[in-house]
N, C-alpha and C positions, 0 to 999 in steps of 0.2 A: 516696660515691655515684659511679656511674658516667657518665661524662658522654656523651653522645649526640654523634653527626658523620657529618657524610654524605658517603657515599666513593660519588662518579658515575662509579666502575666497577663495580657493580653496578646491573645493569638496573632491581629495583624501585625503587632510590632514585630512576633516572633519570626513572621513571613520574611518582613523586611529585611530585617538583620541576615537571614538567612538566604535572604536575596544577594546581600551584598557581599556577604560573603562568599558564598559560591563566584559572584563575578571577580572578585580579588582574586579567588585561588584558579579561577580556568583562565586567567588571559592570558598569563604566560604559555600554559599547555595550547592552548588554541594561538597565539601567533610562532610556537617552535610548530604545530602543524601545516602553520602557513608557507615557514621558510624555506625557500628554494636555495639550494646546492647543486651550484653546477662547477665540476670541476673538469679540467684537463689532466691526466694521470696519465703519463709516461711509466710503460712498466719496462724493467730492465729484459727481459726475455720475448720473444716472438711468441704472437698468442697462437701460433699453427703446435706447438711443442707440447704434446700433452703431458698436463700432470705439471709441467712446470711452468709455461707459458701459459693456457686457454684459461686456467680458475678464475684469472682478474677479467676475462670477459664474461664467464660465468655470472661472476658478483655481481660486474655495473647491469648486466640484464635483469637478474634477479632483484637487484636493489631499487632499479625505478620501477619495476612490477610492484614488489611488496609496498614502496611509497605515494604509490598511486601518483609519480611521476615528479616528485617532490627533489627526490636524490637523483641526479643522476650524474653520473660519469662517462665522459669524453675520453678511449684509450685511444693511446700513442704506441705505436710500433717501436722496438727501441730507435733511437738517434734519431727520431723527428723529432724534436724539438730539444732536447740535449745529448750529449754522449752517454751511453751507457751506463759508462762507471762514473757518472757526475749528479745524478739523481738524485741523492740526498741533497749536493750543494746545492740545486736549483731551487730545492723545495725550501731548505732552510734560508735562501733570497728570496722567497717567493714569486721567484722566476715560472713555476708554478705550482699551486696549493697543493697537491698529492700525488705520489708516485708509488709504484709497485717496484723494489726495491731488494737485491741480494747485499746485506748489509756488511758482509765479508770483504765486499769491494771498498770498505769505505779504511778498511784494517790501518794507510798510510796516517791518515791522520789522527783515527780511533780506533787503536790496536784491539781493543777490547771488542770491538764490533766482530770480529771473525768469530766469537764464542757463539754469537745468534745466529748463526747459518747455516758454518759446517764445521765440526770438530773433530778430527784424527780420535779414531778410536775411542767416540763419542757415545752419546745414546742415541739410540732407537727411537723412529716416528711417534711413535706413541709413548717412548719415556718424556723426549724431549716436551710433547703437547704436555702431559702431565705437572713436568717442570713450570711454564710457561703460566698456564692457566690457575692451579692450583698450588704451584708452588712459589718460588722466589722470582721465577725468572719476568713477566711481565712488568714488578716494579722494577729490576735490578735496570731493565731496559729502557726506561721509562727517565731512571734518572739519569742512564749515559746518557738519552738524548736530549734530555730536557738542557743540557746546556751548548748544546748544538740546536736550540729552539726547535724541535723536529718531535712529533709523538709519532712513537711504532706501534703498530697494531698486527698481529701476526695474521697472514694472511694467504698462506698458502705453505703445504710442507710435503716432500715426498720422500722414499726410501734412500736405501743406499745407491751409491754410483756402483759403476764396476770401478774397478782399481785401475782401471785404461787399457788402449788401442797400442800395442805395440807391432812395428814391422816383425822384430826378432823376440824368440822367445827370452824369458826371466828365468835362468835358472839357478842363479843364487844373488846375493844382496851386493855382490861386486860389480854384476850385469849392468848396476843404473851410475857405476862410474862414467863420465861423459857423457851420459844420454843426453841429447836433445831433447827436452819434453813441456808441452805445456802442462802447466798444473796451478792451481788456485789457491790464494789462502794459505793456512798455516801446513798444510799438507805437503805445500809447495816447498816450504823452509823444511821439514823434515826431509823430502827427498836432497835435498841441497846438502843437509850430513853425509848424505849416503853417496854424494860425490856429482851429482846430477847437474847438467844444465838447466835451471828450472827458467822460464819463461810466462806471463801471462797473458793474454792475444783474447776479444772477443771472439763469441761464436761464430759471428762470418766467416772469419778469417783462418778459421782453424785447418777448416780441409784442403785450401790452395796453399798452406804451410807444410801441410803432413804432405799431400800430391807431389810437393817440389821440394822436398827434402830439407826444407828448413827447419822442421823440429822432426824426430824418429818416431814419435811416442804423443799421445797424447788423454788426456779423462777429460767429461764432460758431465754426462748424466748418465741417468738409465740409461739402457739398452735400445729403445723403442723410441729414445731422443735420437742418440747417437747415430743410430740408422739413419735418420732422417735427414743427418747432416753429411751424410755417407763416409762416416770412416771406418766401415765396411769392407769398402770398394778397395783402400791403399794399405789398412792394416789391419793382417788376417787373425793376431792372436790378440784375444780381450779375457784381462784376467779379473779375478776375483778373489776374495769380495773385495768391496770398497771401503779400506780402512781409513781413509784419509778422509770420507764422507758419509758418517752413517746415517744420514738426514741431509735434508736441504732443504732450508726453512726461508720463507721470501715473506717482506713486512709491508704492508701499505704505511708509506712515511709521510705524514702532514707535517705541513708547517703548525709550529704550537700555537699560534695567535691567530691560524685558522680555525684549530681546533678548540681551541678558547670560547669562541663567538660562538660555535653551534651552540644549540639548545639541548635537552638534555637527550630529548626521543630519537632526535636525528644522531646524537652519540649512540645511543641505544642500538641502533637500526645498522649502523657500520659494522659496530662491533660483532651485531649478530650476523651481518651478510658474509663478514669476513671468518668468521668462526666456522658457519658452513663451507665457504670456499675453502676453507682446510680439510675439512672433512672429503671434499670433493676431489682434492688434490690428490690426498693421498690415497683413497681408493681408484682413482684413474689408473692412477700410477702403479698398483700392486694390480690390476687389472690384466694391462698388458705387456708385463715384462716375458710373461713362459711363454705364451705362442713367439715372441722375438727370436727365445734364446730357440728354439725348438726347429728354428728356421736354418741358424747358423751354419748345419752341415750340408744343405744345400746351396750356401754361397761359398762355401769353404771356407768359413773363419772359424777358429778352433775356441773356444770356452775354456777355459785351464784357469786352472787356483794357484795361487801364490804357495808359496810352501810355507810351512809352519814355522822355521827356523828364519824365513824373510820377513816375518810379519813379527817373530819376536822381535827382534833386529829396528824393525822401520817402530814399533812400540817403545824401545829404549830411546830410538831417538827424539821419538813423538816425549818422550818423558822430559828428557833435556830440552827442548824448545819451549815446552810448557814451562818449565822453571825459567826459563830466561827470561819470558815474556812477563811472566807473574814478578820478577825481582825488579822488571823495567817498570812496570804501570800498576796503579794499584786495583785500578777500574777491573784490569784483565786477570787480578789476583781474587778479587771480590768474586767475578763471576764465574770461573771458573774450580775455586773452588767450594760455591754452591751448587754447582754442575757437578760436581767431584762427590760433595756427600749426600747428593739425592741418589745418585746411581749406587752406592754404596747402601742406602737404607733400602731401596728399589731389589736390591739383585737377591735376596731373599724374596721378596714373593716371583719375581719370573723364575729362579732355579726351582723351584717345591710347585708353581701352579700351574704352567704349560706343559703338554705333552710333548715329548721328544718325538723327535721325527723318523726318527730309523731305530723304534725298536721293533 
């Protein structure tokens, strides 16, 4: 028998080979172009909420557009299909494959998760992205969740809250002995030094709380949220700034053996839909906070700043809760103090490169 070999100095052989190769290396690329993603994505916020609710319907529009209809995504109002603050658990059962998720809620059983959300006394929208993207913070996240099978993808982040909706005004750090107040997060343990009733209640529920005297006091979001939830209408003094949230960062949460099976383009295509949807957030967000606050004298709610000497006060104590947490968990010590020396290498170029604003 005569045996067969290919001599690639002859042109057709050189076709051939070069035929088959090209079809070795496109079929992968040509069946991830085929693959259809269809998911159900419960996000934790009402997508009517701008800046913190509407960017996950932003994305799944944008994403079956840009997919030519390949990706898309099915959103869930919160508590259609699970509780709010259960989101991650669902996902990591793959009860279902992806949710848009405030990972702070998850703090009971991954303390470290409040680092990714909202931080007392934290960075800034744009430090935090920095952090994330180019710094530590997307692996450091990556491998909290990777043992909760969940990959996070950041996907949406807005400015500072106010510092909250009080009936009475704050006029020293004694004022929030007793208070009845909802509040979130590690922010919420800090007021609890300062003597507070601290509570935590979804968004529904907030305003038939404050309406009926169940809690005095309450923070949520921006300004232009907060209206909409009308605590407005029951409490007239909303102070500032928002030290107990200087960001609010929300993660679209797969399950990992979802994210596993994609192909590489359709990771590709998330990553980038989501990467915009932040971008989208937070310019919403920085959008319409001044025509809100500018309103306030015509509903009668007064705008007032925390004093100087409350905010050193509620920072000591933010300092003490951060050591507790960092001596209890190590996840919560790793990441916070990566959080700790980017702001520290950071704060040389915002002191020397921004302009001040009241000179």
């Amino acid at each position: 028998m005569k045996k067969f070999s290919f001599d690639l100095r002859h042109t057709s052989t050189k076709l051939i080979v070069a035929s088959l190769l090209f079809a070795s290396s496109s079929t992968p690329l040509l069946a991830d172009t085929n693959e259809k993603v269809r998911w159900k994505v419960q996000t934790v916020f009402g997508t009517n909420l701008p800046g913190l609710g509407d960017p996950i319907a932003l994305v799944a529009e944008q994403i079956k557009t840009a997919s030519n209809g390949n990706i898309q995504f099915k959103v869930y109002e919160p508590g259609k299909i699970v509780p709010p603050f259960a989101i991650t658990e669902a996902v990591k059962n793959k009860q279902i494959p992806a949710g848009l998720a405030l990972l702070g809620y998850d703090q009971g059983k991954i303390p470290a998760s409040a680092l990714l959300s909202h931080v007392p006394f934290g960075m800034e929208p744009w430090e935090y992205s920095a952090w994330w993207y180019d710094g530590e913070g997307h692996k450091l996240a990556e491998d909290l969740y990777a043992k909760h099978n969940i990959h996070p993808v950041l996907c949406g982040i807005i400015g500072p809250e106010t510092a909250g909706w009080f009936r009475e005004e704050i006029k020293s750090i004694d004022d929030f002995k007793g208070l009845k107040i909802r509040f979130a997060g590690l922010g919420g343990q800090v007021l609890q030094k300062a003597g507070a009733s601290v509570t935590t209640i979804p968004s529904g529920e907030i305003f038939p709380s404050l309406e009926k005297g169940a809690i005095d006091a309450t923070e949520f979001s921006m300004p232009a949220i907060d209206q909409l939830l009308g605590f407005d209408k029951v409490a007239k003094n909303n102070y500032f700034p928002g030290w107990h949230q200087t960001f609010t960062a929300n993660h679209l949460v797969i399950n990992k053996d979802v994210w596993n099976e994609l192909g590489a383009s359709n990771k590709a295509m998330i990553n980038m839909a989501c990467t915009a949807g932040t971008l989208r957030a937070l310019t919403r967000g920085e959008y319409l906070q001044g025509s809100i606050i500018n309103s306030f004298a015509e509903k009668g709610v007064n705008a007032r700043k925390l004093d100087d000497s409350i905010l050193a006060t509620l920072k000591s104590y933010t300092d003490d809760v951060m050591r507790e947490q960092s001596d209890k968990d190590t996840d919560f010590k790793r990441i916070y103090d990566s959080q700790q020396s980017f702001m520290e290498e950071y704060k040389s170029w915002k002191r020397l490169a921004y302009l001040p604003r009241d000179f």
